[in-house]
C-alpha positions as CSV (number, residue, x, y, z in Angstrom):
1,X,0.0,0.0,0.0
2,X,1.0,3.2,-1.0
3,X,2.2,6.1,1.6
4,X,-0.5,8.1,2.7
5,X,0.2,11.9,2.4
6,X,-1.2,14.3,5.4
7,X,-3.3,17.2,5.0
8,X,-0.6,19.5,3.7
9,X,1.5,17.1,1.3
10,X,-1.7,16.3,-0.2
11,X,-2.6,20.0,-0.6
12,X,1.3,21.0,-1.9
13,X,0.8,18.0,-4.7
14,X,-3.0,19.5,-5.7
15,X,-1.8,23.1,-5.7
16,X,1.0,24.9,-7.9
17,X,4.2,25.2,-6.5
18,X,4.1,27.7,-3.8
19,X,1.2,29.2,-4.2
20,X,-0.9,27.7,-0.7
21,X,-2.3,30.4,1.4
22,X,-4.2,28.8,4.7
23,X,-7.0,30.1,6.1
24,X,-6.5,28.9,9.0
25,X,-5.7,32.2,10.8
26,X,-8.3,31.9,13.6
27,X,-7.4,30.6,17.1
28,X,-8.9,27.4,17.7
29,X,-11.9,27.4,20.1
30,X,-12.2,24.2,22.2
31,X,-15.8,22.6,22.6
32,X,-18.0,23.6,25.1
33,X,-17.4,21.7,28.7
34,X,-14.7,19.4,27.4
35,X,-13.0,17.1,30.4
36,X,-9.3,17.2,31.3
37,X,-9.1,13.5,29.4
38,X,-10.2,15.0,26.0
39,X,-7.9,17.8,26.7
40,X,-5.2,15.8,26.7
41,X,-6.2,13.9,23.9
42,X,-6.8,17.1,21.6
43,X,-2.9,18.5,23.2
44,X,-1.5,14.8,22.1
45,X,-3.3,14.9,18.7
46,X,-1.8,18.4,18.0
47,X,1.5,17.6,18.5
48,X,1.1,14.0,16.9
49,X,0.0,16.1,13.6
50,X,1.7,19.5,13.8
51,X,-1.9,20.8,13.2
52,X,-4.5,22.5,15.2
53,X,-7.4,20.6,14.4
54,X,-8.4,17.7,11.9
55,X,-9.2,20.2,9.0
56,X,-6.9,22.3,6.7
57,X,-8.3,25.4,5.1
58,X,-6.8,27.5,2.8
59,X,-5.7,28.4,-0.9
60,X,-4.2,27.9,-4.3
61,X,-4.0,27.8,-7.8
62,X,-4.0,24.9,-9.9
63,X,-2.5,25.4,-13.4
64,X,-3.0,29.2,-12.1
65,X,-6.6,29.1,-11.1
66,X,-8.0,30.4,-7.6
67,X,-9.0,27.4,-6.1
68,X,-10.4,26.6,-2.5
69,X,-9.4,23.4,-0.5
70,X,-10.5,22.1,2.5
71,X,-8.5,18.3,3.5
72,X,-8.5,16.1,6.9
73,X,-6.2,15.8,8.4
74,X,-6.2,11.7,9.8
75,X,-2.9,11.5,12.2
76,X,-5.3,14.4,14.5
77,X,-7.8,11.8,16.1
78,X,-8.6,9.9,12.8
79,X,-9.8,13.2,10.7
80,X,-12.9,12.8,13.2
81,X,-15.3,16.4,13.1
82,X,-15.9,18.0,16.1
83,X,-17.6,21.4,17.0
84,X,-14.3,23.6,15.5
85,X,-13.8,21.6,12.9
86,X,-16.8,21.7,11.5
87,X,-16.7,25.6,11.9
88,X,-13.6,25.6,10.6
89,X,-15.0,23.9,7.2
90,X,-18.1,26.4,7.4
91,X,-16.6,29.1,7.0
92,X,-14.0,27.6,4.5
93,X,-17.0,26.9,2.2
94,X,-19.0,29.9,2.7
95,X,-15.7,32.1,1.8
96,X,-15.5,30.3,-1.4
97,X,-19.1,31.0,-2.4
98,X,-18.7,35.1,-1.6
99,X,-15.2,34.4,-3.3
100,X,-16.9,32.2,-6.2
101,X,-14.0,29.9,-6.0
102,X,-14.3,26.1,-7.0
103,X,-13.8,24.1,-3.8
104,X,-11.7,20.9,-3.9
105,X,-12.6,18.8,-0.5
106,X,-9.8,15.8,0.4
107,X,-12.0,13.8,3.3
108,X,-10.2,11.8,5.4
109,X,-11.8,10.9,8.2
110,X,-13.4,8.3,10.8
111,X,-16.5,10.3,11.2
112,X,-17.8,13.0,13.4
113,X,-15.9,13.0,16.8
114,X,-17.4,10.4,19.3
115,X,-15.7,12.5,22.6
116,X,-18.3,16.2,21.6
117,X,-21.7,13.3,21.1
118,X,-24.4,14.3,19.5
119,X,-23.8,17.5,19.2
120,X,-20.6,16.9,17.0
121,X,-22.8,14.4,14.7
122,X,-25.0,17.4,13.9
123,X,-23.1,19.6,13.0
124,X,-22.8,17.6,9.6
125,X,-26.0,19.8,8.6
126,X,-24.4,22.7,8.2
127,X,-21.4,21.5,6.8
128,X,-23.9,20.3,4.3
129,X,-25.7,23.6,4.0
130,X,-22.7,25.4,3.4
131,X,-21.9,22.9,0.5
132,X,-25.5,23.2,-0.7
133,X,-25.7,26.9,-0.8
134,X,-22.1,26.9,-2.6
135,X,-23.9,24.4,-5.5
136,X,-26.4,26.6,-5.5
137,X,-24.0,29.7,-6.3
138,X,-23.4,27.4,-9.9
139,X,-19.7,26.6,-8.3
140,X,-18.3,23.5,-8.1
141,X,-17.5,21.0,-5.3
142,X,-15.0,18.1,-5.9
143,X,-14.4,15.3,-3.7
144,X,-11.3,13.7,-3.4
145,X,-12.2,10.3,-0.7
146,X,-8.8,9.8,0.9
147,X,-8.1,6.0,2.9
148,X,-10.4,5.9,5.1
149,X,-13.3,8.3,4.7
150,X,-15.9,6.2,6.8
151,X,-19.5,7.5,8.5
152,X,-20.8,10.6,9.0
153,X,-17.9,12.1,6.7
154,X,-18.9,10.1,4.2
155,X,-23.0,10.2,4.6
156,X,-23.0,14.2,4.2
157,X,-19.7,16.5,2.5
158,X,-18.0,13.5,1.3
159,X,-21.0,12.1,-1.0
160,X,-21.9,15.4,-2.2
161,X,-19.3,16.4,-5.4
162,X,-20.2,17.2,-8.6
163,X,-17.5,14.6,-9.8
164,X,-16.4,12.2,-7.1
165,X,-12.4,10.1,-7.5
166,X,-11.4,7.9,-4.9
167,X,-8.1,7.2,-3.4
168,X,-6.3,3.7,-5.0
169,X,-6.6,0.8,-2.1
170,X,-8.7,3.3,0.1
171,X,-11.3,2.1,2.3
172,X,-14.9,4.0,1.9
173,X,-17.9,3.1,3.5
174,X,-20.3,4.1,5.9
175,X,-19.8,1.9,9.0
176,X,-16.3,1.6,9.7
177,X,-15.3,-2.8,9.5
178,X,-14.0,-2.6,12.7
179,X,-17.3,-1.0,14.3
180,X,-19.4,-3.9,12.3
181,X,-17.2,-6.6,13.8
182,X,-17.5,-5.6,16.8
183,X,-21.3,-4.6,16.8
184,X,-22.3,-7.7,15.2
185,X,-19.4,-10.6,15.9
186,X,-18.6,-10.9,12.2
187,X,-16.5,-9.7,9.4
188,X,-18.2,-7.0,7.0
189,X,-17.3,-8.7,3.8
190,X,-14.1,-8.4,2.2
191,X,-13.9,-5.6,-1.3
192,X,-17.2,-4.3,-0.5
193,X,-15.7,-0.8,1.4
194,X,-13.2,0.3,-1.4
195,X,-12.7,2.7,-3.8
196,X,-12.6,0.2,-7.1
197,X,-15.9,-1.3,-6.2
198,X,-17.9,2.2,-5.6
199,X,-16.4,3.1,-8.5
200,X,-17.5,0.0,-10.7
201,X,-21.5,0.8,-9.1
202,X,-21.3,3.9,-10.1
203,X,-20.7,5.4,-6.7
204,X,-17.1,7.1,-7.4
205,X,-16.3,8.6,-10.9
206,X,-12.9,7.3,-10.7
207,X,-9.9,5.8,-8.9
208,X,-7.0,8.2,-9.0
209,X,-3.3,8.4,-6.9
210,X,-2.6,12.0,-5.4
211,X,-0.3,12.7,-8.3
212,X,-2.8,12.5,-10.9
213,X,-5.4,15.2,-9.1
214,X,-3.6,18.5,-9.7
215,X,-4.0,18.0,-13.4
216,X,-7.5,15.8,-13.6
217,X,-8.9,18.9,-11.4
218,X,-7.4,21.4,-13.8
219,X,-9.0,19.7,-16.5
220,X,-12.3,19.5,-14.7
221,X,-12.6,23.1,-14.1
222,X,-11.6,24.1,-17.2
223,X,-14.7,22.8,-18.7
224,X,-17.2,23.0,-15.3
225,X,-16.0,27.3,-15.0
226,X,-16.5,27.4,-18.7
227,X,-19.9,29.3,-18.0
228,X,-18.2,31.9,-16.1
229,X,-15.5,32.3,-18.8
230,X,-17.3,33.2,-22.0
231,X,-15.6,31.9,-25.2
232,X,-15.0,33.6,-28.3
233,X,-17.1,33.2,-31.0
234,X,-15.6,30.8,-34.1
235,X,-16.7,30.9,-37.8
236,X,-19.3,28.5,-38.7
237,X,-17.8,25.3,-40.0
238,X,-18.9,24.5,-43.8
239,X,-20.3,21.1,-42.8
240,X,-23.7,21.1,-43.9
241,X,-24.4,18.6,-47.3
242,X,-23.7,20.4,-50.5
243,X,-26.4,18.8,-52.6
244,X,-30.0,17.6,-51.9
245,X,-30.3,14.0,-50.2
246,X,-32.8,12.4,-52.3
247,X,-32.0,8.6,-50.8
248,X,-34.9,6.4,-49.5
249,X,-35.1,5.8,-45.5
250,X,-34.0,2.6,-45.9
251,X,-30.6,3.3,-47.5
252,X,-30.2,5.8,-44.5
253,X,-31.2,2.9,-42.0
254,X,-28.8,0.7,-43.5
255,X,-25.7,3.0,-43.3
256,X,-26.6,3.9,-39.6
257,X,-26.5,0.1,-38.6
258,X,-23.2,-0.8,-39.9
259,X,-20.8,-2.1,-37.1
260,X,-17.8,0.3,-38.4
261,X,-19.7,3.6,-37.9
262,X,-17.9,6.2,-35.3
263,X,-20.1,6.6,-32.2
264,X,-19.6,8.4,-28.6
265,X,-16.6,7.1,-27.1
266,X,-15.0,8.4,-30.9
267,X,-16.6,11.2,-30.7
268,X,-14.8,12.1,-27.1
269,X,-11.7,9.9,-28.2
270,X,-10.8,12.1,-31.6
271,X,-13.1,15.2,-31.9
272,X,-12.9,16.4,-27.4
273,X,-10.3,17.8,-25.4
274,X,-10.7,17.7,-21.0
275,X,-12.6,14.5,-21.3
276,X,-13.5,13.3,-18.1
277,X,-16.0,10.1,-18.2
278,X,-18.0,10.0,-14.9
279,X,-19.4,7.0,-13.6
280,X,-23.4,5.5,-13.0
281,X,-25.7,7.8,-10.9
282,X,-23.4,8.6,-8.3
283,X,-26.3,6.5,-6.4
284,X,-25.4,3.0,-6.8
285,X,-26.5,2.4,-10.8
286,X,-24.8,2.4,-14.1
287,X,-26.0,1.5,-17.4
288,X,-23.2,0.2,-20.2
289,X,-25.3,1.9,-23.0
290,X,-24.6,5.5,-21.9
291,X,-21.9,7.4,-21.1
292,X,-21.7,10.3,-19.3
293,X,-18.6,12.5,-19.7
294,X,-17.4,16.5,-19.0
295,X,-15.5,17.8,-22.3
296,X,-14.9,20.3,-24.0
297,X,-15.6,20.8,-28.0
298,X,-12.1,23.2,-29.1
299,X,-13.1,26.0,-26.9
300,X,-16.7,24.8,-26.1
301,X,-17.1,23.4,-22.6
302,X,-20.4,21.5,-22.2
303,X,-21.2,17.8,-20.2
304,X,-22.1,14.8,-22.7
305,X,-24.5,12.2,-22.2
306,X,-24.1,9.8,-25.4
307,X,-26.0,6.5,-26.2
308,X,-23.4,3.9,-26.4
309,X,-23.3,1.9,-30.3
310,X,-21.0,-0.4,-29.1
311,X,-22.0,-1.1,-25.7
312,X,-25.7,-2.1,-26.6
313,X,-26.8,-4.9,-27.4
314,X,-29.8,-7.7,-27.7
315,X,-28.3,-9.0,-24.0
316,X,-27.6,-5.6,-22.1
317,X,-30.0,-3.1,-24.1
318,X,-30.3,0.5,-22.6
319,X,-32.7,0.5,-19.5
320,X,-33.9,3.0,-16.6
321,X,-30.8,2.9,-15.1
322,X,-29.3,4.7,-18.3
323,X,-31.6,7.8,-18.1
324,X,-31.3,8.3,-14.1
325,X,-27.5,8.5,-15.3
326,X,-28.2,10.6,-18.1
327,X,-30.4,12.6,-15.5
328,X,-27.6,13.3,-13.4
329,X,-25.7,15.2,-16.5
330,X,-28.5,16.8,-16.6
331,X,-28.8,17.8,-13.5
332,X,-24.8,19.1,-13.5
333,X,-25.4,20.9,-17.0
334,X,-28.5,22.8,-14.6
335,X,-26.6,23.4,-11.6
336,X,-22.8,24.8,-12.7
337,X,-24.8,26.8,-16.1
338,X,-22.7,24.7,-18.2
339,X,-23.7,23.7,-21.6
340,X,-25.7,20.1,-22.4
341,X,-24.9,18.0,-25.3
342,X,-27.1,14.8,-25.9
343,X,-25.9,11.6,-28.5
344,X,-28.7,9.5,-29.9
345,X,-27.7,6.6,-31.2
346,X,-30.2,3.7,-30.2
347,X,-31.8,0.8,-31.5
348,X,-34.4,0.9,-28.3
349,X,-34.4,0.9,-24.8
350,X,-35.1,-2.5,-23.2
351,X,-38.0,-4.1,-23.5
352,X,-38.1,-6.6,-20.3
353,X,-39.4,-7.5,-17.3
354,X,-36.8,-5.6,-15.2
355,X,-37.5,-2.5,-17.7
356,X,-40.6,-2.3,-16.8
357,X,-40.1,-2.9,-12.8
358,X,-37.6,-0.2,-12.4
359,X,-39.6,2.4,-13.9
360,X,-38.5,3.0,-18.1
361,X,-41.4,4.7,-19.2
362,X,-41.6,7.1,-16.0
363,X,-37.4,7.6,-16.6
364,X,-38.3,9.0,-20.0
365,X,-40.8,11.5,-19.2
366,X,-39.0,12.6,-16.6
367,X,-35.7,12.9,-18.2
368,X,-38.0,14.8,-21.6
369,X,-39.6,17.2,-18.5
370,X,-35.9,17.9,-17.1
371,X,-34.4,18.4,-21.0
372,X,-37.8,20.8,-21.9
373,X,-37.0,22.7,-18.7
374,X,-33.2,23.0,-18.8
375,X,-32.1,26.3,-18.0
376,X,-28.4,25.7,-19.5
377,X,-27.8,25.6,-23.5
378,X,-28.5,22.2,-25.1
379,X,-27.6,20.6,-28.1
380,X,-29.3,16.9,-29.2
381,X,-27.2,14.8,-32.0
382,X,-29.1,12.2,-34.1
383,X,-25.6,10.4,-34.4
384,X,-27.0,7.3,-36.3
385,X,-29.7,5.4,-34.7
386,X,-32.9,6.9,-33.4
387,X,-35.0,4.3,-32.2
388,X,-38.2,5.0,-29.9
389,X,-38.3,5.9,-26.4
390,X,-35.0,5.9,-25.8
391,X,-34.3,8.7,-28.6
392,X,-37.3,10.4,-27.2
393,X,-35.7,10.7,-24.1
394,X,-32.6,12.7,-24.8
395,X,-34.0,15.0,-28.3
396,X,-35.2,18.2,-26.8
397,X,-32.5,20.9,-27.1
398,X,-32.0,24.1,-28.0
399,X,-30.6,22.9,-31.6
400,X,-30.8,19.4,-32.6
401,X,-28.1,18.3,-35.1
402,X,-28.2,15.2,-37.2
403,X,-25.8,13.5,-39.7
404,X,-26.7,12.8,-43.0
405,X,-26.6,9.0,-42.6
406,X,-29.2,9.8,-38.8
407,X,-33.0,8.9,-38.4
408,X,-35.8,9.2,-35.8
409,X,-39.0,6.6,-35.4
410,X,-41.1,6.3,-33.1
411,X,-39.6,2.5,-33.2
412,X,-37.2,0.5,-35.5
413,X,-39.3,0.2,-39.0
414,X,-39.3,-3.8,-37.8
415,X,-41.6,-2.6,-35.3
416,X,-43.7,-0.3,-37.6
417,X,-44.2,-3.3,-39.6
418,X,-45.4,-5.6,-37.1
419,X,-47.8,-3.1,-35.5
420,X,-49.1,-2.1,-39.4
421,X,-48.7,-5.3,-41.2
422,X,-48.3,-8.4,-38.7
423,X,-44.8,-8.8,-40.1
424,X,-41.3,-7.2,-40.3
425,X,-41.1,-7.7,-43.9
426,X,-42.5,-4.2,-44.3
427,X,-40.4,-2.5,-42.7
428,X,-38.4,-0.2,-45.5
429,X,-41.6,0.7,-46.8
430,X,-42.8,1.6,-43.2
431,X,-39.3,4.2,-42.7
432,X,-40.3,5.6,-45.9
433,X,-44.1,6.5,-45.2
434,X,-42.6,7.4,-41.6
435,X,-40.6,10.2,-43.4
436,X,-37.5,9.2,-40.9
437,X,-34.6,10.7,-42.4
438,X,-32.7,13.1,-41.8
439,X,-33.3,15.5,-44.8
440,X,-37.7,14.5,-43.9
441,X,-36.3,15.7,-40.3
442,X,-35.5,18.9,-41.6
443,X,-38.2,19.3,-43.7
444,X,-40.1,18.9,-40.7
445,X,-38.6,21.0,-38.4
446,X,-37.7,18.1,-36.2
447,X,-33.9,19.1,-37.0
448,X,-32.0,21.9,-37.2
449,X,-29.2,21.4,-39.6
450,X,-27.8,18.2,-41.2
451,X,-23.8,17.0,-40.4
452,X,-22.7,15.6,-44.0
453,X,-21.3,12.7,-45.0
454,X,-20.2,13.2,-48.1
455,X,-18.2,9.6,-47.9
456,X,-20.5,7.7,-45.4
457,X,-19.0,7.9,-41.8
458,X,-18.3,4.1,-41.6
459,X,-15.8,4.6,-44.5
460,X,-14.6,7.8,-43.4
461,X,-14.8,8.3,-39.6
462,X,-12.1,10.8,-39.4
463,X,-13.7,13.3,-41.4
464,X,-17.2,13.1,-39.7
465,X,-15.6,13.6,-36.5
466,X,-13.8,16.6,-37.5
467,X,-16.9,17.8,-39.2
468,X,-19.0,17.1,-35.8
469,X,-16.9,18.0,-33.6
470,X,-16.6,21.7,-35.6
471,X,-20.5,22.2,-35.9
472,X,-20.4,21.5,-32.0
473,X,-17.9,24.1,-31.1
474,X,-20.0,26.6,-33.2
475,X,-23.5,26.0,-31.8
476,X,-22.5,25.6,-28.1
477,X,-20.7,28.9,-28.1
478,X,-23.6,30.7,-30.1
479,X,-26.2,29.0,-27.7
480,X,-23.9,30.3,-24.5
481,X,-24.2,33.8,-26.7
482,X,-28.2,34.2,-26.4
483,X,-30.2,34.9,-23.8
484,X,-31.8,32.1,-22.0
485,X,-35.5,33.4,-22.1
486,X,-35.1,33.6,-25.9
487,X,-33.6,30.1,-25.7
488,X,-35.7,27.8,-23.5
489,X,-38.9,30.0,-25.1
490,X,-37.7,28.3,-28.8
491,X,-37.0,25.8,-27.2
492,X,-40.3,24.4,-26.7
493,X,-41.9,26.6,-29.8
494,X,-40.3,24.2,-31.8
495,X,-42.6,21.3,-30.7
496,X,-46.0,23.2,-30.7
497,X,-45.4,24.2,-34.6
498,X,-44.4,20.2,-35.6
499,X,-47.8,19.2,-37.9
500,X,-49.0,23.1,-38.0
C-alpha cells in the first residue's frame, strides 16, 4: 500500500508550486465543557500532527486558477469532526461561495468526533448547507475520498461532489469494519468498502493516486467554470451537405447500422479535449449503454450524455438505469450553467421484465420534463440510430443536429411493420411512409441542420468527427451567446409548430 500523504503534502501535490495560502488564521476554540481527558487527547493529537485541528483550510491555484481546499487531516484523532472543525470547514465553504471559488474537498476521516456526542454528529448539517448553498451559487465542489473516509464524513460532505475520484486501495464506506465486527461478531465482507468497487456501481467517478489530481482537477474546471469564462465566438464550420439528399429511409437505416460507424466514445476519443468520463448515478446504478462524460468541443465546454453503439446490445439493451445516469448530466449541465450536449444513437431501450419494474417509461418522461426545462444551452445529436423511447428521451434541445446517414422513429421500421402489417417484412416501406430521415427531419422542423457525409461515416470516420466535432464548437458557443429566455422559449416553440 502506498504512503498516505497528510493534509498539507496532499494540498502542496494538488496546488501549484508555492502558491498555498491557509485560512486557518483563527485561534482554535475548544468545545464547550470538554474534560481534562479530552484535553489531553486534543494537546496529544496536536502535537502528533503539527496541526490544530483535523481540518486544513486554505488556498491555491492549480494550473494558475484560484481554487479553495478544505483536506482532513487523519494522524489528528482519525480526521474525526468536532464542533471547530466543523466551523472551521463552514466558513471555509462559505468564503468560497462570496469568493466564487471552485472548492476541492480531500475527506479523510473516521467520522464525526465520538468525545463532543451528539452534538458533533449534527453539526454535519451545516457543513452540508454550506456545501448546498455553494452548488447553488453554480460553483463546483469536488471530492477527493482519501483511505479511510468512513460515517458521518462520508454520509453528508464526502458524498456530495459534482465529480467524485477515490483514493487507490482506500477504504470507503459508511460503518467503519471494525465498528461492524465488533457490533455484530462478524467480518463486513471483504472488497465491498473500497474505492474500485464504488467506482464500478457507479458510486465514485474514478480511482486516482494524489499525483494524478492537480491536473484531472485542472481539466475539470476548465470545462465546469466554462460558463463563467465566456468563449470567443468561431466561424461557422462548412459542414452542412452540399447537394439535396434524395436517398430512400431505408438506405439511411442501412448505413446507420453498420458495425464500423464512429459513435460516442470516438466522438470524445478524436473530436474532445478535457474528457472526463463519470461513472453510473453517483447512487449506486450504471447503465453500459450511456456514457456520461465533461468535455470540451475546441473551446466549447459542455457535459455529454451519449447513447453507447457499441455497448448495446440484444443482451444488455439500454434501460432505466441509463436515463437516471443521463439525469444526473442533466442535473450538472443545470446546476454549474454549463452547456448540455445529448448523442442519440439507439436501437431501443429494453423491452423486459426488469424494464418495466424499475420504472423505463416514467425515466423517459422525466428525463424529456428535465431536457424541456433545462435552464443551461442544449444541443441533441441524431448520431446514427434513433429508435423509440430511448431517442425520445434525450432529443429536446435548444438545436438538434443530425448526420446525414441519422434517423428518428417512433420504433425501429421492424416494429412499424409488425404493429401495421403483422410482419417485419414491411419494414423499408414503413421508414419511408414514416418520413425518418434526416433530410424528412429537416423538412419537418424536427432538426436543425444536417452534419454531412459526403463519404458515409463508416468509411470515413475521421472526417465526420472533425466535421462534428466543428458544428459542435460553433452552436455551443452561439447558444452560450443568447439569452436564456429567448432560448428555452424556442425551445419548446419548436414542438408546438411540428404538424402546423
Amino acid at each position: 500500500m502506498a504512503k498516505r500523504l497528510s493534509a498539507r503534502e496532499l494540498i502542496e501535490r494538488v496546488v501549484d508550486p508555492g502558491s498555498f495560502v491557509s485560512w486557518d488564521t483563527t485561534p482554535i476554540v475548544p468545545a464547550a465543557g470538554i474534560d481534562d481527558a479530552y484535553a489531553a487527547e486534543l494537546e496529544a493529537a496536536r502535537e502528533k500532527s503539527g496541526v490544530d485541528e483535523a481540518v486544513v483550510t486554505g488556498e491555491g491555484l492549480i494550473h494558475g486558477r484560484r481554487v479553495a481546499v478544505v483536506a482532513c487531516e487523519f494522524r489528528f484523532l482519525a480526521g474525526s469532526i468536532g464542533t471547530a472543525a466543523a466551523q472551521r470547514l463552514v466558513e471555509a465553504i462559505e468564503r468560497a461561495t462570496l469568493e466564487g471559488l471552485p472548492v476541492l474537498a480531500g475527506p479523510a476521516s473516521g467520522g464525526t468526533r465520538m468525545q463532543e456526542g451528539t452534538v458533533a454528529f449534527l453539526s454535519m448539517v451545516k457543513i452540508t448547507a454550506a456545501v448546498v448553498a455553494h452548488r447553488k451559487a453554480g460553483l463546483p465542489f469536488l471530492v477527493y475520498l482519501r483511505h479511510p473516509t468512513t460515517g458521518g464524513v462520508f454520509a453528508s460532505w464526502g458524498s456530495l461532489g459534482h465529480v467524485t475520484v477515490a483514493e487507490p486501495d482506500s477504504l470507503i464506506g459508511f460503518l467503519g469494519p471494525r465498528v461492524f465486527e465488533q457490533l455484530y461478531g462478524r467480518e463486513f465482507p471483504a472488497g465491498v468498502q473500497s474505492g474500485e468497487n464504488l467506482q464500478r456501481h457507479g458510486i465514485v467517478d474514478a480511482v486516482l493516486g494524489p499525483d494524478r489530481i492537480h491536473d484531472t482537477v485542472a481539466r475539470v474546471l476548465d470545462v465546469l467554470m466554462g460558463a463563467r469564462e465566456l468563449p470567443a465566438r468561431v466561424p461557422d464550420p462548412d459542414s452542412r451537405p452540399v447537394d439535396p439528399d434524395t436517398r430512400d429511409a431505408w438506405e439511411v437505416i442501412t448505413a446507420s447500422r453498420r458495425p464500423e460507424r464512429p459513435g460516442v466514445r470516438d466522438l470524445l476519443r478524436h473530436g474532445a479535449t478535457h474528457v472526463l468520463p463519470l461513472r453510473g448515478t453517483g447512487q449506486g446504478e450504471k447503465d453500459p449503454g450511456l456514457l456520461l462524460a465533461i468535455a470540451r468541443f475546441g473551446s466549447a465546454p459542455c457535459i455529454v450524455l451519449g447513447q453507447d453503439r457499441y455497448r448495446q446490445n440484444t443482451r444488455e439493451p439500454m434501460g432505466p438505469a441509463a436515463l437516471r445516469e443521463a439525469r444526473r448530466g442533466m442535473r450538472l449541465s443545470e446546476e454549474l450553467g454549463i452547456p448540455l450536449v445529448t448523442i442519440i444513437d439507439t436501437p431501443g431501450a429494453a423491452l423486459s421484465r426488469e424494464a418495466e419494474e424499475g420504472g423505463l417509461a416514467g425515466e423517459i418522461a422525466r428525463s424529456l420534463a428535465d431536457l424541456i426545462d433545462l435552464d443551461s444551452p442544449s444541443v441533441s445529436v441524431i448520431m446514427g440510430e434513433g429508435s423509440g423511447g430511448g431517442a425520445l428521451a434525450l432529443i429536446p434541445a435548444d438545436r438538434v443536429l443530425s448526420a446525414q446517414n441519422g434517423w428518428l422513429s417512433p420504433l425501429p421500421p421492424e416494429g412499424a411493420s409488425a404493429i401495421v402489417h403483422r410482419d417485419t417484412q414491411h419494414a423499408a416501406e414503413m421508414a419511408q411512409a414514416q418520413r425518418v430521415q434526416s433530410a424528412q427531419l429537416v423538412a419537418a422542423g424536427v432538426v436543425d441542420r444536417v452534419v454531412a457525409e459526403p463519404v458515409d461515416a463508416s468509411d470515413d470516420p475521421q472526417g465526420f468527427i472533425a466535421r462534428l466535432s466543428a458544428t459542435l464548437e460553433h452552436e455551443i458557443i452561439e447558444l452560450m451567446r443568447t439569452p436564456g429566455y429567448l432560448r428555452t422559449g424556442a425551445r419548446i416553440d419548436r414542438y408546438r409548430r411540428l404538424g402546423l
